[in-house]
Legacy VTK file of the C-alpha trace (Angstrom):
# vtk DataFile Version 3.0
C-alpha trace
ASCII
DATASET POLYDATA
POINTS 201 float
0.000 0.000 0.000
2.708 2.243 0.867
4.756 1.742 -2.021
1.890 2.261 -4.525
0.967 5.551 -2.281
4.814 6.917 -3.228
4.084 5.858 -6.636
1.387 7.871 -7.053
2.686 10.806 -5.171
5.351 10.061 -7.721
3.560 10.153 -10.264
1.602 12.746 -9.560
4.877 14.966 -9.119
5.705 13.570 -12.899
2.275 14.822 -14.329
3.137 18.452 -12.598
6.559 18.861 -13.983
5.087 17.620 -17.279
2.613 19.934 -17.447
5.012 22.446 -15.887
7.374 21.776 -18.932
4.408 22.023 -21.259
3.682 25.321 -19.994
7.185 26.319 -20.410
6.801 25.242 -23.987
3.738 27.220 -24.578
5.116 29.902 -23.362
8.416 29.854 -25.907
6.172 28.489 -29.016
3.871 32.053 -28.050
7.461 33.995 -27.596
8.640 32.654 -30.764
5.603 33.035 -32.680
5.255 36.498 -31.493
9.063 37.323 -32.927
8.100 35.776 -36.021
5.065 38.504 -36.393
7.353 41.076 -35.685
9.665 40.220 -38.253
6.709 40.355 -40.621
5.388 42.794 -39.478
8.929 44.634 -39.678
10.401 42.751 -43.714
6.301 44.444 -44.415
7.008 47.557 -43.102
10.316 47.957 -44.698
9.179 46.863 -47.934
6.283 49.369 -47.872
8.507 52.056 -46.892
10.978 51.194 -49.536
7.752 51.260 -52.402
6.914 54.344 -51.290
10.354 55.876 -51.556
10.906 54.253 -55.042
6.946 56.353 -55.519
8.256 59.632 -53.805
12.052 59.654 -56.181
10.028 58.534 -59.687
7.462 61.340 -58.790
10.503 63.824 -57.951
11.559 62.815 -61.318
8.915 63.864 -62.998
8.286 67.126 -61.342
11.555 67.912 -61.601
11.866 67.447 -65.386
14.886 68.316 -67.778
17.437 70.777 -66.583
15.728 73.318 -69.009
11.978 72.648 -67.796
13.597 73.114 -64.136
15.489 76.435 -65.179
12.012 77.258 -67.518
10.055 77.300 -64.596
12.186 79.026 -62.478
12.414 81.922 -64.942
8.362 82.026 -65.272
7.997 82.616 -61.417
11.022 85.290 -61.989
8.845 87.311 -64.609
5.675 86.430 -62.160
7.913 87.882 -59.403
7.228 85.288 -57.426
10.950 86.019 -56.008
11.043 83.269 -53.349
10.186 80.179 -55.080
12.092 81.543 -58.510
15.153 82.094 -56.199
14.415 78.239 -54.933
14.279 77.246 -58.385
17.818 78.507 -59.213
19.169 77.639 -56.764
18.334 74.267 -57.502
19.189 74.162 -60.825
22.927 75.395 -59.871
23.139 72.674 -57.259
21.885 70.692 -59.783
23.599 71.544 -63.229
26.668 74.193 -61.481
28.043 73.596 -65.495
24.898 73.520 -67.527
24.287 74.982 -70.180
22.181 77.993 -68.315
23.925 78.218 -64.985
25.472 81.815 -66.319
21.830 83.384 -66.973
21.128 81.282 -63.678
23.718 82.972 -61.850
22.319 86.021 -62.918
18.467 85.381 -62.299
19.379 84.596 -58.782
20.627 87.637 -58.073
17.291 89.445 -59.998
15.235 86.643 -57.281
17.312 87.740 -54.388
16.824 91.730 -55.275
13.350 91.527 -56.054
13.165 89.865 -52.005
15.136 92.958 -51.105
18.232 90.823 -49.886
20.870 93.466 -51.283
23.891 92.194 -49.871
23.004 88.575 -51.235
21.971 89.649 -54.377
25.202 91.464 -54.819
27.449 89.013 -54.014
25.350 87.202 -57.026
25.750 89.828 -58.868
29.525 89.688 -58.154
29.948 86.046 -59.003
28.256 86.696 -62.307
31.127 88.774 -63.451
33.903 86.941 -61.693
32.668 84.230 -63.764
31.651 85.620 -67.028
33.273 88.425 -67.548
32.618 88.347 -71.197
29.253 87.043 -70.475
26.041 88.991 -72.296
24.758 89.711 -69.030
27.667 92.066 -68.427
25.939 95.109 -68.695
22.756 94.279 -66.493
25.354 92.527 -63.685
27.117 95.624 -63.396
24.052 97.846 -62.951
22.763 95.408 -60.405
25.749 94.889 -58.617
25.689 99.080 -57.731
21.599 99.072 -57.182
22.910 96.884 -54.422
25.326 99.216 -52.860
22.902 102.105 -53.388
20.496 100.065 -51.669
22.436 99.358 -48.649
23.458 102.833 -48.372
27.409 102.443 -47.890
29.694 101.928 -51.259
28.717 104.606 -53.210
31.823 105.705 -55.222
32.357 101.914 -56.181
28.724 102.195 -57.397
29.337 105.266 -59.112
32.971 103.477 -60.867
30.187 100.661 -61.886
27.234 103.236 -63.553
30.072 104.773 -65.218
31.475 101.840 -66.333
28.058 100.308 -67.992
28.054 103.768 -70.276
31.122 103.798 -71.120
31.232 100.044 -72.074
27.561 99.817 -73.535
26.767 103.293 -74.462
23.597 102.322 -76.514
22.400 100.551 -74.294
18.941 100.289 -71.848
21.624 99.541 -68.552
23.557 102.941 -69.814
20.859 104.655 -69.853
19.259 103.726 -66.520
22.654 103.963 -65.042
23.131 107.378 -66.114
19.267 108.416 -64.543
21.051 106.515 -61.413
24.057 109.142 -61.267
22.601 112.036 -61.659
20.298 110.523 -58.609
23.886 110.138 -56.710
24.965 113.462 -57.383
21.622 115.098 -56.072
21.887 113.067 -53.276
25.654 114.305 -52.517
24.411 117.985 -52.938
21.522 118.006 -50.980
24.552 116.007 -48.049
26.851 119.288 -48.986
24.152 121.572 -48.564
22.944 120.257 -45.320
19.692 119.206 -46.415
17.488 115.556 -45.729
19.144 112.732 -47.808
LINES 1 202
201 0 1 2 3 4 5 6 7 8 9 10 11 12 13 14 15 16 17 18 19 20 21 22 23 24 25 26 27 28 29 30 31 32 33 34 35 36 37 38 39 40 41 42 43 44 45 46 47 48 49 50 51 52 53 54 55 56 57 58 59 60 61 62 63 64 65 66 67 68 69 70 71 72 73 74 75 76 77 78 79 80 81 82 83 84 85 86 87 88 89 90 91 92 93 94 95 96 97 98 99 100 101 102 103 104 105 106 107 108 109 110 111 112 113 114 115 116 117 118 119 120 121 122 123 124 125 126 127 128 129 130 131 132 133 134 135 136 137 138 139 140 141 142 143 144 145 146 147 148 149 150 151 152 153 154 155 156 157 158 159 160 161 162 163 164 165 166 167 168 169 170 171 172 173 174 175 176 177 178 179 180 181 182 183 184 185 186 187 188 189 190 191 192 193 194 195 196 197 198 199 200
């Protein structure tokens, strides 16, 4: 009787540690299966997120367009004087295409995008590299008339603006930028009498 009442206890200890272990095993299956998901859920995730980049660069493409539709558009928001987004649009296309075919007239558009936004000092340092660059460039004229708008503007560099109005009629005498430069001068020049007289600038 006694041994068969050990047994049993025996036994019964056997069926507890079974189920013990079963419960253990459960418990790692569920662990497992839940990894599993989440490397689904993550390979899913990943995949999505890589067809939806591949979406967002082919429809970047296409907006984007050919160097000249980029530089095209760019140049309508110029005339539009939409200044900010025309000076986004050159900028681009210089980051883009610094060689291209239109990065000189690009140059020079920026600085129209940055004047236009009344950022002198950028727009002349535009200005600037325009005819550090391109000396012999057809923009030339219009550069150089710019370039001393821009020191007007910011009230301090006036005899090098004056050396630059002068310097568009004698160079370009026919020209529209002569002719606005010399209105410009003669603006100068009142302005220096009315300082010599003692009057309001």
């Amino acid at each position: 009787q006694e041994s068969l009442t050990s047994f049993g206890e025996t036994m019964r200890r056997s069926e507890a540690e079974m189920n013990g272990l079963g419960a253990k095993i459960d418990d790692l299956a569920a662990t497992i299966g839940n990894k599993v998901a989440a490397i689904g859920t993550t390979l899913t995730t990943a995949q999505a997120k890589s067809l939806d980049e591949q979406k967002a660069a082919l429809a970047s493409q296409i907006q984007q367009g050919t160097p000249s539709e980029l530089f095209q558009s760019a140049e309508v928001r110029l005339s539009k004087k939409n200044y900010d987004l025309a000076a986004k649009g050159f900028e681009e296309y210089l980051s883009r295409y610094p060689k291209g075919a239109l990065s000189d007239v690009a140059v020079y558009d920026l600085g129209e995008a940055y004047y236009g936004l009344k950022k002198w000092e950028t727009a002349g340092r535009q200005f600037g590299i325009y005819l550090e660059k391109h000396p012999k460039g057809g923009l030339v004229a219009s550069a150089r008339l710019m370039y001393a708008l821009c020191l007007i503007n910011l009230r301090r560099g006036t005899a090098e603006a004056r050396q630059y109005l002068e310097s568009v009629i004698a160079d370009f005498p026919s020209s529209q930028e002569a002719k606005a430069a010399g209105q410009h001068l003669k603006k100068l020049a009142a302005a220096a009498d009315k300082k010599a007289a003692g009057g309001p600038q």
